[in-house]
C-alpha positions in Angstrom: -29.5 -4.6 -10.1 -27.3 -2.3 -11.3 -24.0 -3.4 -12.6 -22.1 -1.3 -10.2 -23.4 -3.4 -7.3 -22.5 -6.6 -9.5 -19.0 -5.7 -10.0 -18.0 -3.7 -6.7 -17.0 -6.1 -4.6 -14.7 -8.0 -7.0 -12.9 -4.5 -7.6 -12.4 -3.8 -4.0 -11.1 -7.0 -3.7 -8.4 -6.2 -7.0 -7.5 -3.4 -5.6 -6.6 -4.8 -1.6 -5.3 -8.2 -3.6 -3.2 -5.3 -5.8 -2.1 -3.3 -3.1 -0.8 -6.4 -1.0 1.1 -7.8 -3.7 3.0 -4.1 -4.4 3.6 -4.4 -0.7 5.0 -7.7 -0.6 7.1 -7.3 -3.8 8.2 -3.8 -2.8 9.6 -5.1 1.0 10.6 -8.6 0.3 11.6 -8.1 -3.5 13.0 -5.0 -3.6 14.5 -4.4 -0.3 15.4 -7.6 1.1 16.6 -8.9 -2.3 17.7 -6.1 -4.2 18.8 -3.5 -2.0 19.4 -5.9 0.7 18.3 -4.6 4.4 21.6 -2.9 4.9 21.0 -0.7 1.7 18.0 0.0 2.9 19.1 1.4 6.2 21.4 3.4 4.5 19.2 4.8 2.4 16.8 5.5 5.4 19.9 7.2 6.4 20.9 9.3 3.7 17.3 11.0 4.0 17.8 11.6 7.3 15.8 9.2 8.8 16.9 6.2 11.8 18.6 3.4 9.7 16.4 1.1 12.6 13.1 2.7 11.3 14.1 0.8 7.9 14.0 -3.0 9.4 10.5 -1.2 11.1 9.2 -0.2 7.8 10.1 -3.8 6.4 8.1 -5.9 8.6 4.9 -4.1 8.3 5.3 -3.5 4.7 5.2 -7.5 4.4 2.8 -8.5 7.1 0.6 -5.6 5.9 1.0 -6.8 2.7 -0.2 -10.2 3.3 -3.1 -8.9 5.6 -4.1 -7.0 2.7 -3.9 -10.0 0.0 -5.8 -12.4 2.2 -8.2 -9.4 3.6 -7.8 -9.4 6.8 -9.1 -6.4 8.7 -7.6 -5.0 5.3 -9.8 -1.4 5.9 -7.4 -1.0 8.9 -4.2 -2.5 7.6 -4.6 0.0 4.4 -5.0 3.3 6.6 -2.2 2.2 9.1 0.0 2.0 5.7 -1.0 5.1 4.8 1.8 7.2 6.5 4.5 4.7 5.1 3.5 5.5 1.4 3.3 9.1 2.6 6.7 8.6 4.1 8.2 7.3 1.0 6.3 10.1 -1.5 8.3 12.3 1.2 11.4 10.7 0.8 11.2 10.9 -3.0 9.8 14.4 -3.2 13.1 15.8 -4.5 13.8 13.2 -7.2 11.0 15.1 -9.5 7.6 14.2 -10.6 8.2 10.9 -12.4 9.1 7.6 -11.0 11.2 7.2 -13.5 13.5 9.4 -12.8 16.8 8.8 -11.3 16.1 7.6 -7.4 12.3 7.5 -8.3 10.2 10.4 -8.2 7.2 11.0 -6.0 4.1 10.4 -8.2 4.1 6.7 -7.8 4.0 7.0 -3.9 1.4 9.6 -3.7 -0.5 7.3 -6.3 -0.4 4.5 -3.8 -0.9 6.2 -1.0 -4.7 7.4 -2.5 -5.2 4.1 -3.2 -4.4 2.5 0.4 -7.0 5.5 1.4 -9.5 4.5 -0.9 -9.0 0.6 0.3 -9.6 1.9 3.9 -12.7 4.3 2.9 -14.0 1.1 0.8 -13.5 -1.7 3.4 -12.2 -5.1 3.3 -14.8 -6.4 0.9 -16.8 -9.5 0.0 -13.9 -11.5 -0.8 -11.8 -11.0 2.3 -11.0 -13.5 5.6 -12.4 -10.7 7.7 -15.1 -8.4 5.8 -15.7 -5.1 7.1 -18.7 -3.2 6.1 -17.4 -0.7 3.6 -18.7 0.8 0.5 -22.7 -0.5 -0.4 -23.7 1.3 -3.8 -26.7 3.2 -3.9 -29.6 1.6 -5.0 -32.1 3.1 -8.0 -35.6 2.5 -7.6 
C-alpha cells in the first residue's frame, strides 16, 4: 500500500471539514456578527450588487458550510460554492493582491475558490455522511 492511499481520505476529509468551518465562520461569524446582515447588504451594495443577493449569499454560505463539515453530497455542495468564492475574489479584485490589505484583497478568495474545486474534483470522501466516489490513487504493482 502506498502511503498515499493510507493518508488520502483523511486529507479529503481536512480539507471539506476545513472548508465548511471557513464557511460557517465567514457567514455566521463574520457577517451576521460582525458586520451584521445589514452591513452586509450594504456592502453588496456598494459593489454594485442587489443588497437581497447578500441575505441569498448568507444562507448557503452556512447550510453549505455545514453540508460540507458533516460531508454531505460535499462534491456538489463544493462546486455549487464555487461561484460565490468567485463572486467575492470579484468583489475584492480592486483592493490589491493581499488579503491584508485594506477591504481584503483577492488572493484569499481565489485561494478558496481552488480549493472548493479541488473538494468537488476529489469527492466527498471516506469520512463523509454521504460518500461520493471521488479521487482513488493509482495503484503500483
Amino acid at each position: 500500500m502506498l502511503i498515499e492511499d493510507k493518508y488520502s481520505p483523511v486529507a479529503i476529509a481536512a480539507l471539506r471539514i476545513a472548508l465548511g468551518t471557513m464557511f460557517i465562520a465567514h457567514s455566521l461569524y463574520l457577517k451576521y456578527f460582525v458586520f451584521t446582515l445589514q452591513g452586509n447588504a450594504q456592502f453588496f451594495e456598494s459593489v454594485g450588487l442587489p443588497s437581497s443577493f447578500s441575505y441569498f449569499i448568507f444562507g448557503i454560505e452556512v447550510i453549505g458550510g455545514i453540508m460540507l463539515v458533516l460531508g454531505l453530497q460535499a462534491r456538489w455542495v463544493a462546486l455549487a460554492l464555487s461561484p460565490v468564492l468567485a463572486g467575492a475574489t470579484w468583489a475584492h479584485w480592486g483592493n490589491g493582491w493581499m488579503f491584508g490589505y485594506e477591504n481584503g484583497g483577492w488572493e484569499y478568495p481565489l485561494y478558496l475558490t481552488l480549493l472548493a474545486l479541488c473538494q468537488f474534483a476529489l469527492g466527498d470522501g471516506r469520512y463523509a455522511l454521504s460518500p461520493s466516489k471521488g479521487f482513488t490513487p493509482a495503484r503500483v504493482n
